[in-house]
BATIMAR-184027 format. One line per 4 residues: number of its first residue (from 0); for each residue x, y, z of C-alpha. Coordinates in Angstrom, 3 decimals, always signed. Example, Ala and Ser with C-alpha at 12.3 -4.5 7.8 and 13.67 -1.06 7.14 Angstrom:
2
0> +12.300:-4.500:+7.800; +13.670:-1.060:+7.140
This chain:
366
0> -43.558:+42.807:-82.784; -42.293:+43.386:-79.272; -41.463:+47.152:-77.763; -37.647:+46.158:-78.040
4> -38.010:+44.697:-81.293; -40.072:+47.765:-82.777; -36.506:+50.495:-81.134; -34.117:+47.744:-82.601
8> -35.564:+48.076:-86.048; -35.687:+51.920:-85.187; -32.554:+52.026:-84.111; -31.159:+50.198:-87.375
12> -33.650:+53.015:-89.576; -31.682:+55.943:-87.512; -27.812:+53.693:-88.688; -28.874:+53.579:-92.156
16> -30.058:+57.374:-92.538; -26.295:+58.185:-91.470; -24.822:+56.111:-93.652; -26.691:+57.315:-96.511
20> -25.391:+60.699:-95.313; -21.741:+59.442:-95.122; -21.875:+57.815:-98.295; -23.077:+60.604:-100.074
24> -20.035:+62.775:-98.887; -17.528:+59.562:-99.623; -19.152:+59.482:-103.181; -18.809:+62.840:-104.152
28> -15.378:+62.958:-103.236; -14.402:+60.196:-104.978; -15.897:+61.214:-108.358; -14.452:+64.899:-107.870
32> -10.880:+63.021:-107.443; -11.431:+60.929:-110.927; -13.304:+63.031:-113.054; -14.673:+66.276:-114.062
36> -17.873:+68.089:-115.844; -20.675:+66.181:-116.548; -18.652:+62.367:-116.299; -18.070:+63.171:-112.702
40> -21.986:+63.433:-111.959; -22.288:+60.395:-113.761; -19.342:+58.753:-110.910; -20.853:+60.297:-108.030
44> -24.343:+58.654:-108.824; -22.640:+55.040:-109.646; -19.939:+55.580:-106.734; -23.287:+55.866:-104.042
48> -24.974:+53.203:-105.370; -22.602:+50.689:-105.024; -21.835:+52.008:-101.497; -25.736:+52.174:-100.631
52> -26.077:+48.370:-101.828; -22.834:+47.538:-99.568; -23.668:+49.195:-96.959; -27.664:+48.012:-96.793
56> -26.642:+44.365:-97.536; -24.388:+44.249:-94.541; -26.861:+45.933:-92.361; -29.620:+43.286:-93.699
60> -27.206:+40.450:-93.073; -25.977:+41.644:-89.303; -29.445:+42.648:-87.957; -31.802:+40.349:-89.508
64> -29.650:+37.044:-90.608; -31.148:+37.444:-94.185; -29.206:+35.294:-96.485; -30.072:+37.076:-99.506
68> -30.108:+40.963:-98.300; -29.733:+42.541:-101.716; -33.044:+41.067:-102.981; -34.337:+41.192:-99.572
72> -33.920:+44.615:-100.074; -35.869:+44.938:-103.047; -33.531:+44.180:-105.857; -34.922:+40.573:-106.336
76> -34.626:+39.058:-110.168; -37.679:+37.243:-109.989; -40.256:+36.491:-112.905; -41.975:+38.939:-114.265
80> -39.427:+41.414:-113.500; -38.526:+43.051:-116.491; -42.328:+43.415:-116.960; -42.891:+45.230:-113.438
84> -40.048:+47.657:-114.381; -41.778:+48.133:-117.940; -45.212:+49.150:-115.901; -43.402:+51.728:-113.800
88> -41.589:+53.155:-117.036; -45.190:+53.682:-118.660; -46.629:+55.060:-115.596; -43.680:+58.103:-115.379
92> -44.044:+58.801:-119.024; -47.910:+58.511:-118.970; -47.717:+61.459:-115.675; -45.100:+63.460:-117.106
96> -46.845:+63.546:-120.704; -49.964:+64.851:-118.448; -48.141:+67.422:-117.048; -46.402:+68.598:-119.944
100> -49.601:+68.177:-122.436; -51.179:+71.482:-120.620; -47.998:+74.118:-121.509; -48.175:+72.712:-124.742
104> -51.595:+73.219:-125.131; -51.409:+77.262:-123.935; -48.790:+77.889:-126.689; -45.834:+78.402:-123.614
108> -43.277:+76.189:-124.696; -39.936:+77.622:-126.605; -37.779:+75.140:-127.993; -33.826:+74.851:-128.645
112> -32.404:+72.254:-130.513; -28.861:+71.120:-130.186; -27.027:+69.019:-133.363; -23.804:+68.132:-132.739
116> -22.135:+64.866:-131.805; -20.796:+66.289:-128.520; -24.485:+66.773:-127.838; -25.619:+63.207:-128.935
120> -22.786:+61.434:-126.862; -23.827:+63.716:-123.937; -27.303:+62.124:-124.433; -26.207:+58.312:-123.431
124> -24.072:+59.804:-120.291; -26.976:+61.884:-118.824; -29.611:+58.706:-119.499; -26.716:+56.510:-117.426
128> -26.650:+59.149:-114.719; -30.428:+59.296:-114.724; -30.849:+55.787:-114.408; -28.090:+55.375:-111.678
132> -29.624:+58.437:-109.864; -33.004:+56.830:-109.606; -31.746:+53.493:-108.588; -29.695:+55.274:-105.880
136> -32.719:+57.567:-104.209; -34.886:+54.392:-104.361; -32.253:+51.973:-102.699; -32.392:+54.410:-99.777
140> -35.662:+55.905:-99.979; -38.092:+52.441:-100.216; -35.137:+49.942:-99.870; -33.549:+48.390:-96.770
144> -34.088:+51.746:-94.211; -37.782:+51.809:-95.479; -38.328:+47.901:-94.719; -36.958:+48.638:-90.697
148> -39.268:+51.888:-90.499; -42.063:+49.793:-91.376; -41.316:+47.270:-88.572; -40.547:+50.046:-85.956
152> -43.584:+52.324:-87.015; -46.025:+49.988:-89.477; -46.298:+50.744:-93.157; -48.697:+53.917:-92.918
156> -46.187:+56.124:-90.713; -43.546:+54.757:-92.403; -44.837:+55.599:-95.637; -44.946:+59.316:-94.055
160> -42.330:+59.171:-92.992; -40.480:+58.355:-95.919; -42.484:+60.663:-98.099; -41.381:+64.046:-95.763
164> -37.409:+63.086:-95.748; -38.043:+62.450:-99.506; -39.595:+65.829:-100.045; -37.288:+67.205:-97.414
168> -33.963:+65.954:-99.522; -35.248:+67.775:-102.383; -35.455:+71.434:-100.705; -31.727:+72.615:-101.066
172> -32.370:+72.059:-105.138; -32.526:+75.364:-107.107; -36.073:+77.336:-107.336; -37.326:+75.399:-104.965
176> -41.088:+76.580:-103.685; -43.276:+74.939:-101.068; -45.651:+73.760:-104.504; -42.535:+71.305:-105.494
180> -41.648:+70.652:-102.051; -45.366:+69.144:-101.921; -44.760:+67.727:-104.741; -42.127:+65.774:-104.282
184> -43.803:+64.822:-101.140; -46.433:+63.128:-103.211; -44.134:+61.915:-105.301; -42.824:+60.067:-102.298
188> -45.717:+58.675:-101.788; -46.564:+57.216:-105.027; -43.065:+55.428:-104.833; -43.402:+53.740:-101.257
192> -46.987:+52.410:-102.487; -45.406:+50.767:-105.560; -43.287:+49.176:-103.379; -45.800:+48.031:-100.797
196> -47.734:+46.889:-103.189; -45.030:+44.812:-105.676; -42.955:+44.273:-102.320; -39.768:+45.026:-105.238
200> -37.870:+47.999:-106.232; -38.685:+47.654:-109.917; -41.964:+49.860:-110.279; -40.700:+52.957:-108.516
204> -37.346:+52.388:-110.319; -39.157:+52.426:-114.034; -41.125:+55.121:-112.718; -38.554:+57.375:-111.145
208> -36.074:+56.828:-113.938; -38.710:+57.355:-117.107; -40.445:+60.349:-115.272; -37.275:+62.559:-114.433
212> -35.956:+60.870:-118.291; -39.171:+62.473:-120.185; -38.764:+65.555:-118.196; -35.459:+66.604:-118.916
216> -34.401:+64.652:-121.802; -37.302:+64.199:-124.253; -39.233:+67.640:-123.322; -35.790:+69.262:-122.252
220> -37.439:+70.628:-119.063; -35.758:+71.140:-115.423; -35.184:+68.324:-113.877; -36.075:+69.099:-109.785
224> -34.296:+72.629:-110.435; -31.248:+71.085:-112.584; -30.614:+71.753:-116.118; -27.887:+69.262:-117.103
228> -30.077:+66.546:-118.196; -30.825:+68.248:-121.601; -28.067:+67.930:-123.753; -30.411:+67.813:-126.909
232> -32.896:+70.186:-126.473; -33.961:+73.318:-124.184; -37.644:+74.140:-123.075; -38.430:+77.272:-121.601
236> -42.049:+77.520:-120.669; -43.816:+80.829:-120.431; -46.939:+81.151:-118.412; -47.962:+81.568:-114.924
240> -46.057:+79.918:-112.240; -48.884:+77.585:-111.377; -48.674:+75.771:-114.685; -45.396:+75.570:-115.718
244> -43.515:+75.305:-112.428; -40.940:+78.479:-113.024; -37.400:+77.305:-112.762; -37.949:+73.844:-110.851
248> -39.736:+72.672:-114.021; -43.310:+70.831:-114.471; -42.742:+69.075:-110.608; -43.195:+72.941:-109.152
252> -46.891:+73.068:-110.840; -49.862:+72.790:-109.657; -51.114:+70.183:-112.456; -48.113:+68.021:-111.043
256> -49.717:+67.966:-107.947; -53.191:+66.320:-109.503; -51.532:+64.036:-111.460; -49.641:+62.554:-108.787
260> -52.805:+61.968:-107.094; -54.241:+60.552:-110.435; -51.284:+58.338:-110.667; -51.904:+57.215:-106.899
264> -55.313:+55.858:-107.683; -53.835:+54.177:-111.151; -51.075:+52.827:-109.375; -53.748:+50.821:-107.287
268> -55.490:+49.681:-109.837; -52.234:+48.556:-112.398; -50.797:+46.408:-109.507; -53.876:+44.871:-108.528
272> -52.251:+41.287:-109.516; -48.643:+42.007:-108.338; -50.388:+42.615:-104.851; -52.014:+39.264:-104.482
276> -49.188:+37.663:-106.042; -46.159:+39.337:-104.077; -47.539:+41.163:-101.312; -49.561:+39.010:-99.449
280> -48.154:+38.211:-95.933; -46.438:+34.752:-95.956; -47.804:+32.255:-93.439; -45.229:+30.698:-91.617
284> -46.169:+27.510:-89.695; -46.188:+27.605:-85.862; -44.096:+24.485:-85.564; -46.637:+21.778:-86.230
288> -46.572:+19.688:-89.794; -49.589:+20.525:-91.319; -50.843:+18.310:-94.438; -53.436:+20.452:-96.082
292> -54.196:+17.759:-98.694; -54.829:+15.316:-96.078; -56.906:+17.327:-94.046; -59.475:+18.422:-97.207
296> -59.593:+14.811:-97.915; -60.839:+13.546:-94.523; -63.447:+16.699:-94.576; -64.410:+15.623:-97.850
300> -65.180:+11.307:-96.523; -66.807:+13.123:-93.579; -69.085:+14.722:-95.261; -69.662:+12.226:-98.249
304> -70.306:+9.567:-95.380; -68.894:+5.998:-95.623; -68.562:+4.698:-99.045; -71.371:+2.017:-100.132
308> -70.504:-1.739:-101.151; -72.404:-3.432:-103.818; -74.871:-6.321:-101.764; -73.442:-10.045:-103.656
312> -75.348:-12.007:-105.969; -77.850:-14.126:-104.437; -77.084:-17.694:-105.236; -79.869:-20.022:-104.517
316> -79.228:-23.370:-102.886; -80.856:-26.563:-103.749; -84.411:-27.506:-103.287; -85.509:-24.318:-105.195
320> -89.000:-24.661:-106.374; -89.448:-24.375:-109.908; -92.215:-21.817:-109.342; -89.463:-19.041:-108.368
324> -87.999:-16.909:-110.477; -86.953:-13.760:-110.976; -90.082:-12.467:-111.078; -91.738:-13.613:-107.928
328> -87.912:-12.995:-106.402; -86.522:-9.779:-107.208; -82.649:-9.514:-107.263; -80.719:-7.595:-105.060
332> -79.201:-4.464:-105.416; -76.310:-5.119:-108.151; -76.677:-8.821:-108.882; -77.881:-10.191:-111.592
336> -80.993:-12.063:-112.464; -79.245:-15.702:-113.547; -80.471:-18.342:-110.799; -77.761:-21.103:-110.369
340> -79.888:-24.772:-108.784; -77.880:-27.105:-107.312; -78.692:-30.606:-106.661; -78.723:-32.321:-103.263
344> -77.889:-36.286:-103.929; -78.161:-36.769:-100.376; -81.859:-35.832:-100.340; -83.040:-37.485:-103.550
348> -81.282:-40.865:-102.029; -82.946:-40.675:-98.900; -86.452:-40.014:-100.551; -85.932:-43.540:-101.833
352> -85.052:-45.168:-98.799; -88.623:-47.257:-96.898; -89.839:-45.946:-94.448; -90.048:-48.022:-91.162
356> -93.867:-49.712:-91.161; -94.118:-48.860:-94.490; -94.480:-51.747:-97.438; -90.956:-51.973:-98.249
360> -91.466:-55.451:-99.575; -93.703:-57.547:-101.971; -97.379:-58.374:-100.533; -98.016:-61.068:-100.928
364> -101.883:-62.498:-101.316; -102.902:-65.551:-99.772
């Protein structure tokens, strides 16, 4: 890309981080105006997503002319879908069972369990705000202002990038040390290499969404520093702050921190296929029709040489003495060994005709 074209596509990234900014205070006050306690967490998480889709379509469409911007963006139902989402899902439970499996083991964890049906209906709210949430942070963490950081900066510095505002977003939650903050910062990470290697939102949304989901639903742990995602169970871990994270919960540890690198080099090697399938560069032709099939076949006669004729059956034309055969005559290449005579009248009459000076008539004797 150009110099102009690399600040255009910066200059879209730098549009799109203030309208996440503006959307985030338009959302909130919209779900503070229609609801309250834990239904209006659940709105504010729906109300940006819908306004973070909007708003990145329209951007996709005005700068770039895409005619499809919301799958451009990421958000693509294409097949095998369901299964890349299901891959991303195992991957966050796998690393948050890993992270959780050490407490366990020291004896730390104290459980509370909560019964009633206020609790269980609380359960289906906080797993729709979870799933909205993670939706939201990766439509504008490794959706359409990712994509124009990547063509401004490349994908290395934009994965950076991305990975320090991610971390950064994540430093106003409570208990927040500078262990999570690299956390998070890995987390980051992990998320913008799904996506470069899928080229689809699907992977770092089943991972986002079944990772903070396992933390803070099925272990009951902090989720990032928040404690509203447990409305069945409470975990309080006991042990020092390197293992069990203090208040910001397991992403504060220090065994978070290994298995997000763990989970970097599995991510690699689980989306092996969905690389060479989906993220290999497209070629797009320079203008000239190109017939691929033809071209292969001409290599191929070119280097087979020009295809051989069978020679035709000798036929043998009268006068043929009887002393040749096949024998003495070998057929050519291909023909058979059947000799076909044919007579010449024109001969045998002639051979009966006198010959001048010759006795052509009766001697006679004196």
């Amino acid at each position: 890309m150009s110099t102009f074209e690399r600040l255009r596509a910066l200059g879209w990234v730098v549009i799109s981080v203030l309208y996440f900014l503006l959307a985030e205070r338009l959302a909130a006050s919209a779900a503070t105006g229609l609801a309250t306690g834990a239904w209006e967490e659940l709105w504010f998480r729906v109300f940006l997503l819908v306004l973070l889709i909007v708003g990145y379509a329209a951007m996709g469409y005005t700068s770039e002319q895409q005619k499809h911007p919301v799958r451009t963006m990421g958000l693509m139902r294409r097949d095998g879908w369901r299964n890349e989402l299901a891959l991303g899902a195992a991957l966050g439970w796998a690393g948050m069972v890993a992270c959780v499996l050490p407490m366990a083991l020291s004896g730390g964890l104290y459980i509370y369990f909560y019964w009633s049906w206020a609790h269980f209906g609380r359960l289906f709210l906080d797993l729709a705000t979870l799933g909205a949430a993670a939706v939201a942070e990766e439509v504008a963490f490794r959706g359409y202002p990712f994509q124009r950081l990547i063509d401004a900066t490349g994908p290395v510095t934009a994965t950076v990038l991305a990975a320090l505002g991610f971390g950064m977003l994540h430093l106003g939650n409570p208990d927040a040390t500078a262990a999570s903050t690299l956390t998070t910062i890995l987390a980051g990470w992990l998320l913008a290499l799904a996506y470069l290697r899928t080229r689809a939102l699907w992977v770092p949304i089943g991972l986002h969404f079944a990772w903070n989901a396992a933390m803070g639903i099925v272990f009951g742990l902090p989720v990032s520093g928040l404690t509203e995602f447990s409305p069945l169970m409470k975990t309080y871990a006991y042990g020092p702050l390197w293992l069990t994270g203090g208040g910001y919960g397991p992403e504060g540890s220090a065994i978070a921190i290994l298995v997000l690198l763990a989970l970097l080099v599995v991510m690699m090697m689980a989306t092996r296929s969905l690389k060479y399938r989906w993220a290999i560069p497209e070629i797009v032709p320079g203008g000239i029709p190109v017939d691929i099939d033809a071209i292969s076949r001409r290599q191929h006669e070119a280097a087979m040489g020009p295809p051989t004729q069978a020679a035709p059956a000798l036929v043998q034309i009268g006068g043929a003495p009887s002393t040749v055969t096949p024998k003495t005559m070998p057929a050519a290449a291909g023909a058979g060994n059947t000799w076909v005579t044919v007579r010449d009248e024109s001969a045998e009459a002639n051979a009966e005709k006198p010959v001048d000076g010759q006795a052509g008539s009766e001697t006679r004797e004196p």
